[in-house]
C-alpha positions as CSV (number, residue, x, y, z in Angstrom):
1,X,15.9,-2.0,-10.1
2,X,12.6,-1.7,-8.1
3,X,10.9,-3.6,-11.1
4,X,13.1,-6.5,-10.8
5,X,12.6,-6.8,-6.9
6,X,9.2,-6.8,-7.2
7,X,9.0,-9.3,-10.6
8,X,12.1,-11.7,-9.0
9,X,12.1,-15.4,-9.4
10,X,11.0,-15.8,-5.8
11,X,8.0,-13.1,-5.8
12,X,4.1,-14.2,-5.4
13,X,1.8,-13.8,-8.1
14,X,0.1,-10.4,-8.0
15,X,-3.3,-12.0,-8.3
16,X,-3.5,-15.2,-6.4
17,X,-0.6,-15.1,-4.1
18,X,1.5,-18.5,-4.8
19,X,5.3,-18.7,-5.3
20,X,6.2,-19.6,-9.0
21,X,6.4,-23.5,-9.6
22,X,9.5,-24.8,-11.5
23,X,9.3,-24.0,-15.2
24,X,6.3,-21.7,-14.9
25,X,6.9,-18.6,-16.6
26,X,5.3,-15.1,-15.7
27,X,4.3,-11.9,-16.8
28,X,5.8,-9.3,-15.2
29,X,3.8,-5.9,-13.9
30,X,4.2,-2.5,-12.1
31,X,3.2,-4.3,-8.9
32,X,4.6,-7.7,-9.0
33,X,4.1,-10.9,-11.5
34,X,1.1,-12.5,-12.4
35,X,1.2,-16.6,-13.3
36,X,-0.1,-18.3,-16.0
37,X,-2.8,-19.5,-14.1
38,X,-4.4,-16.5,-13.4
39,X,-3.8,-15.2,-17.1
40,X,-5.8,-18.5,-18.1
41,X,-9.0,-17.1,-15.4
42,X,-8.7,-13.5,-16.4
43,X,-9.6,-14.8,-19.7
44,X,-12.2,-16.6,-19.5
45,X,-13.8,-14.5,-16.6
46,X,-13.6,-11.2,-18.8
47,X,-15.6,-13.0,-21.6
48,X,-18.3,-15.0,-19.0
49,X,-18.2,-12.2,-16.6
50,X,-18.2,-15.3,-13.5
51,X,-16.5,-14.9,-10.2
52,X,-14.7,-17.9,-9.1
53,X,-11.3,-18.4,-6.6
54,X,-7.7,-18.4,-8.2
55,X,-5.8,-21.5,-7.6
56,X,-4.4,-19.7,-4.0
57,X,-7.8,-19.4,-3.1
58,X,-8.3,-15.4,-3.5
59,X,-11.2,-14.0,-4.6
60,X,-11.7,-12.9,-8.6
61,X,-14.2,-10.4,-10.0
62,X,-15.3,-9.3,-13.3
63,X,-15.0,-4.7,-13.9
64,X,-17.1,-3.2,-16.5
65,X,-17.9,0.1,-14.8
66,X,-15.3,2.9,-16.1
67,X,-15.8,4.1,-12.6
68,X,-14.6,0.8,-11.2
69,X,-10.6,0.7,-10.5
70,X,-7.7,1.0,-13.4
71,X,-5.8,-1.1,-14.9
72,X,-2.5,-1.7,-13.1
73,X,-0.6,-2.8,-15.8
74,X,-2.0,0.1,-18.6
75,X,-3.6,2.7,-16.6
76,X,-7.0,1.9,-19.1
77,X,-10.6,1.9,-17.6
78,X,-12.2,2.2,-21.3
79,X,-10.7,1.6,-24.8
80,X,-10.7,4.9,-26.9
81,X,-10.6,4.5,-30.8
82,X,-9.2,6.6,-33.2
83,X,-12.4,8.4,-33.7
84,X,-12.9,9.1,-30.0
85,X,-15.8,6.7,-29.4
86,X,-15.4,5.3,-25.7
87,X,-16.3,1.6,-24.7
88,X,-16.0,0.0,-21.5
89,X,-12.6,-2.0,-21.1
90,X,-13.5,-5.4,-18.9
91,X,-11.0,-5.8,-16.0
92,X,-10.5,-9.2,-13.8
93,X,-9.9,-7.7,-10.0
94,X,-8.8,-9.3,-7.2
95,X,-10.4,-7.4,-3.6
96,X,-7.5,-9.2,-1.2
97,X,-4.9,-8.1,-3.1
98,X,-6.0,-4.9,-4.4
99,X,-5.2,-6.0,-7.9
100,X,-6.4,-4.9,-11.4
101,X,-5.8,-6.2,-14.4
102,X,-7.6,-5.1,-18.3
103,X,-8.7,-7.8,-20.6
104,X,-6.1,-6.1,-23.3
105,X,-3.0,-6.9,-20.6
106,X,-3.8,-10.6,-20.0
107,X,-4.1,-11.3,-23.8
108,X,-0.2,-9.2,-24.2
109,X,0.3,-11.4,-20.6
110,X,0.0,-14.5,-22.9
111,X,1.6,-13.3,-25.8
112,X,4.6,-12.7,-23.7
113,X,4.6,-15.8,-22.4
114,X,4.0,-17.7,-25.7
115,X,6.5,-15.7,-27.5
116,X,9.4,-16.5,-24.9
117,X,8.6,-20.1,-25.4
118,X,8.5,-20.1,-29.3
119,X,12.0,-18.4,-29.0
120,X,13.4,-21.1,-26.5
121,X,12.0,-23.6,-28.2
122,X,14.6,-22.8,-31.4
């Protein structure tokens, strides 16, 4: 019941603050949504690594360090393979909102999306 509250219709994206606009979907998370929008940035920033504002005008950084915060979503500061080799997982952070978010979670973030729309669109 908590998750709902905190992912309802009315609730602020995670990463840049703003109310949903009508017909924009959302990924959920542990802490609250996070828009399409900000999906969109987090991709691109994990692969050019460049800070820029979200669309509500907070702040959005690029992580690499596995001392650097978690991932809110998975809990994942490095991706471990099978054969135990460790790489560093890049995060997109936002310092206002004390947000965290893995470069693995925004691509699933989109998928989500994209497969709710396939299945609405049939």
């Amino acid at each position: 019941m908590m998750s709902e509250q905190i992912n309802g219709k009315g609730a602020l994206c995670r990463f840049c603050g703003r109310p949903p606009r009508p017909g924009q979907h959302r990924a959920p998370g542990p802490q609250g949504p996070i828009c399409t929008d900000c999906l969109e940035a987090g991709l691109v920033l994990v692969r050019d690594g460049r800070e820029r504002r979200s669309l509500g005008g907070t702040g959005l950084a690029r992580l690499t360090a596995v001392s650097d915060d978690a991932c809110e979503f998975c809990g994942r500061r490095e991706r471990r393979s099978f054969l135990g080799f460790h790489r560093r997982l890049a995060r997109m952070s936002c310092p206002q909102a004390q947000a965290v978010i893995c470069a693995d979670c925004l691509n699933r973030g989109g998928e989500l999306i994209n497969k709710f729309l396939r299945q609405r669109a049939h």
